[in-house]
C-alpha positions as a Markdown table, in Angstrom:
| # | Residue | x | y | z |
|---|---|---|---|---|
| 1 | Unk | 3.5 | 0.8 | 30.4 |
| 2 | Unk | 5.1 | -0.3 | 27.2 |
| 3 | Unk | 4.1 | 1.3 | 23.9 |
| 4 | Unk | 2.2 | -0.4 | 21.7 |
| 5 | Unk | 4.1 | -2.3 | 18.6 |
| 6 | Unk | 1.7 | -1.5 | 15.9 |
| 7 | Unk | -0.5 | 1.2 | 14.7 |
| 8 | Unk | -3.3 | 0.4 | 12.5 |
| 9 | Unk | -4.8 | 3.4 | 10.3 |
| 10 | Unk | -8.6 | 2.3 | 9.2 |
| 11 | Unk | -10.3 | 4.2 | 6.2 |
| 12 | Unk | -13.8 | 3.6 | 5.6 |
| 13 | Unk | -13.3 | 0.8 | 3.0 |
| 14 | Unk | -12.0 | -1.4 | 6.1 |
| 15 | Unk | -15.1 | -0.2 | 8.4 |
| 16 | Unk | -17.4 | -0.9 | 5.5 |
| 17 | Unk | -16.2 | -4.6 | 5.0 |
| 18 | Unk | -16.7 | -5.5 | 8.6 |
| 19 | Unk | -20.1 | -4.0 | 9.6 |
| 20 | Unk | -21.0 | -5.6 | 5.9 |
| 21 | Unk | -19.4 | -9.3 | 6.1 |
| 22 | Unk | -17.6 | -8.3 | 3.1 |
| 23 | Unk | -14.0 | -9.9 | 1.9 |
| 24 | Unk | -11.8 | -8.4 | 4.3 |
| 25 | Unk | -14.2 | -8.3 | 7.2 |
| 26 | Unk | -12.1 | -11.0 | 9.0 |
| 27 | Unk | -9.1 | -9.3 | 8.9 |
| 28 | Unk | -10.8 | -6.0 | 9.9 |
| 29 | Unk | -12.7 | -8.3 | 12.9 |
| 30 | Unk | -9.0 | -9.9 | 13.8 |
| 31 | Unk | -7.5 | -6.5 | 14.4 |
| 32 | Unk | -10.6 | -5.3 | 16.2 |
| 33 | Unk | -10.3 | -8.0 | 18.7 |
| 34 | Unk | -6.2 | -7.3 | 18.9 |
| 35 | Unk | -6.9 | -4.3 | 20.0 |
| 36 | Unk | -9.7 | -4.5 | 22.1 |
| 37 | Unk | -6.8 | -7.1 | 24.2 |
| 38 | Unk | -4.4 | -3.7 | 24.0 |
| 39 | Unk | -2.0 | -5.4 | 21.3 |
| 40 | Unk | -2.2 | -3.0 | 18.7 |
| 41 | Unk | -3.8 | 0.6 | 18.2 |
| 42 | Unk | -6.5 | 1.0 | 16.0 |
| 43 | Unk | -6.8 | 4.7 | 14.7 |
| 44 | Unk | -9.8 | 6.3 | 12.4 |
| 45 | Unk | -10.1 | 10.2 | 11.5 |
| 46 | Unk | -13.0 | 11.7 | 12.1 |
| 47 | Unk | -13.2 | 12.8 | 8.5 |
| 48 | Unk | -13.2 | 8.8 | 7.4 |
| 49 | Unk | -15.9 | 8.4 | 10.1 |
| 50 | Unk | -18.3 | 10.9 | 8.1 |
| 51 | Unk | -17.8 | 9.1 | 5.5 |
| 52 | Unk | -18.9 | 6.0 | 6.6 |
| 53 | Unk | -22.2 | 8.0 | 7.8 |
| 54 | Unk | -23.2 | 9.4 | 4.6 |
| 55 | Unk | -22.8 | 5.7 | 2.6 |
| 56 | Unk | -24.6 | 4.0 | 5.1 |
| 57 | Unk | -26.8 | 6.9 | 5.2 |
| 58 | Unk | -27.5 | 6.9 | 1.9 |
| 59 | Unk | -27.4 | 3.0 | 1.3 |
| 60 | Unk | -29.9 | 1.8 | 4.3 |
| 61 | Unk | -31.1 | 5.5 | 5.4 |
| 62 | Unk | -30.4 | 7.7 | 8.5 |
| 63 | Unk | -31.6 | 5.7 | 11.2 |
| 64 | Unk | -29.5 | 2.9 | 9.8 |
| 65 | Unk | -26.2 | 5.2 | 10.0 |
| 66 | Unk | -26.9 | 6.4 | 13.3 |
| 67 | Unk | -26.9 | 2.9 | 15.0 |
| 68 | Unk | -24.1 | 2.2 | 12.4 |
| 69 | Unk | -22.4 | 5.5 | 14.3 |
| 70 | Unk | -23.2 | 4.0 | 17.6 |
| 71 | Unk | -21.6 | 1.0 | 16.8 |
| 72 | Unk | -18.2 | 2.1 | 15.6 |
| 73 | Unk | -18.0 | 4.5 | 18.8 |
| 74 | Unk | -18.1 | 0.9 | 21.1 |
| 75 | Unk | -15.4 | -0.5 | 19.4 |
| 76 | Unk | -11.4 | -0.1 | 20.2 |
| 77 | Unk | -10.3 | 2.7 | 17.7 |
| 78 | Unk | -9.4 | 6.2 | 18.3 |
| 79 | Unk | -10.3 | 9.0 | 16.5 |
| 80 | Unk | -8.8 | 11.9 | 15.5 |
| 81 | Unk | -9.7 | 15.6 | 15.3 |
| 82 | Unk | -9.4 | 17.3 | 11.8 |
| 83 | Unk | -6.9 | 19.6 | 13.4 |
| 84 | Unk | -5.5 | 22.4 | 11.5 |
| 85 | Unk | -2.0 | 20.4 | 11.2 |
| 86 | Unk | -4.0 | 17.2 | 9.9 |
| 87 | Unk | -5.6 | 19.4 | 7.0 |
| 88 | Unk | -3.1 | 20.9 | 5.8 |
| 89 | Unk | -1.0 | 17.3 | 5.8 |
| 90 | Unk | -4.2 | 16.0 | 3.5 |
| 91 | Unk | -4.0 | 18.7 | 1.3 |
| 92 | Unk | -0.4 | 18.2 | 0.8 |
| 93 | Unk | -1.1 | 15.0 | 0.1 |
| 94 | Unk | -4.2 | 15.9 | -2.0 |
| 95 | Unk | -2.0 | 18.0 | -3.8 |
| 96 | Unk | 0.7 | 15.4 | -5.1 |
| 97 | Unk | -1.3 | 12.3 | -5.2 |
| 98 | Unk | -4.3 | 11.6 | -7.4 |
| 99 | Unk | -7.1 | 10.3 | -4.4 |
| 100 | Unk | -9.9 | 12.0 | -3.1 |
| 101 | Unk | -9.5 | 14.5 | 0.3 |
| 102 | Unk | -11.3 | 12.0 | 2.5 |
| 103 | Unk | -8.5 | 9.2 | 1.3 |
| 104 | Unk | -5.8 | 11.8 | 1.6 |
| 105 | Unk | -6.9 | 12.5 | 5.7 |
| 106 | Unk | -6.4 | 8.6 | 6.3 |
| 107 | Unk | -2.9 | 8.6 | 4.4 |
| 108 | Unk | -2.2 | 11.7 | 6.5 |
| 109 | Unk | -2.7 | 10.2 | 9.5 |
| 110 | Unk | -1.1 | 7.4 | 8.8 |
| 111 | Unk | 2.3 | 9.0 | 7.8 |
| 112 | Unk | 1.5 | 11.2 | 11.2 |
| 113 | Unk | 1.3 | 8.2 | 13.5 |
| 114 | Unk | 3.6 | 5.8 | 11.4 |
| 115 | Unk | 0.9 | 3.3 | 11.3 |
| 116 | Unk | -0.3 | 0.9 | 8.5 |
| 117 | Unk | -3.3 | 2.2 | 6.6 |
| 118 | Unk | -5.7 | -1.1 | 6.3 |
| 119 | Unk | -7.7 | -1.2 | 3.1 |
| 120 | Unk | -9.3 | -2.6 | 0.0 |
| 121 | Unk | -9.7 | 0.8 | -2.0 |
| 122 | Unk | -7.8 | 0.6 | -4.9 |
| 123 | Unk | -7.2 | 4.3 | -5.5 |
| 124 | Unk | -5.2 | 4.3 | -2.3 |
| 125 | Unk | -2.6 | 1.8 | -4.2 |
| 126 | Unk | -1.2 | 5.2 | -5.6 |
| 127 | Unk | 0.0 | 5.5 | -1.7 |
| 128 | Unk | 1.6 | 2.4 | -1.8 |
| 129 | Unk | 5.3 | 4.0 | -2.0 |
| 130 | Unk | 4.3 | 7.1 | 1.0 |
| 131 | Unk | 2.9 | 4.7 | 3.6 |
| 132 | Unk | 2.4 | 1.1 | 4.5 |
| 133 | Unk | -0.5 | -0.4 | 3.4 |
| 134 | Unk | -2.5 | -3.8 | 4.9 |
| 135 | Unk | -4.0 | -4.5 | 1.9 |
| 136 | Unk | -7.8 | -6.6 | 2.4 |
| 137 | Unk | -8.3 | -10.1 | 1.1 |
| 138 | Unk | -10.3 | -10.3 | -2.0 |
């Protein structure tokens, strides 16, 4: 089997925009359907996941979150443990770069699987130099 060409990093901005129809949403949607044909690789840590729990969680409430949690897990990404390696890569990251610890897991993993991290977050611009970036339509 052939490896796949393309590795695509998502951060919770990116999940956000398409389970809200937000600007970006599309792009998010076209890379979803990539690689639910096998095309690409879509990737997510598990951290970035939580995340996406507690703002829906607190936005629209538990129940909400969990179906929102149930949703993500049908779709064509692969997560990733918070493995010892992984953490200590964020905080490295952490450590130089001015963006929170969730934002410095998805960088991580991005540099890790020399993907593109897909976004709209504008603190992650400060990555812009470390790791590709596929920045979200306005």
């Amino acid at each position: 089997m052939a490896e796949l060409a393309t590795t695509f990093v998502l951060n919770n901005f990116a999940v956000m925009a398409h389970f809200r129809a937000e600007s970006g949403g599309e792009q998010v949607l076209s890379l979803l359907e990539r690689a639910g044909k096998g095309e690409i690789l879509l990737a997510m840590s598990l951290i970035n996941v939580g995340e996406v729990v507690y703002l829906v969680s607190r936005e629209w409430g538990r129940e909400q979150a969990r179906t929102l949690l149930d949703d993500l897990r049908t779709l064509p990404i692969s997560f990733y443990d918070a493995t010892e390696e992984r953490i200590l890569a964020a905080a490295w990251l952490k450590a130089e770069f001015p963006v929170s610890y969730a934002d410095a897991f998805v960088a991580a993993l991005a540099k890790e699987l020399g993907a593109t991290l897909v976004t709209g977050d504008p603190e992650i611009r400060r990555l812009e130099d470390t790791i590709p970036l596929l920045w979200l339509a306005d």
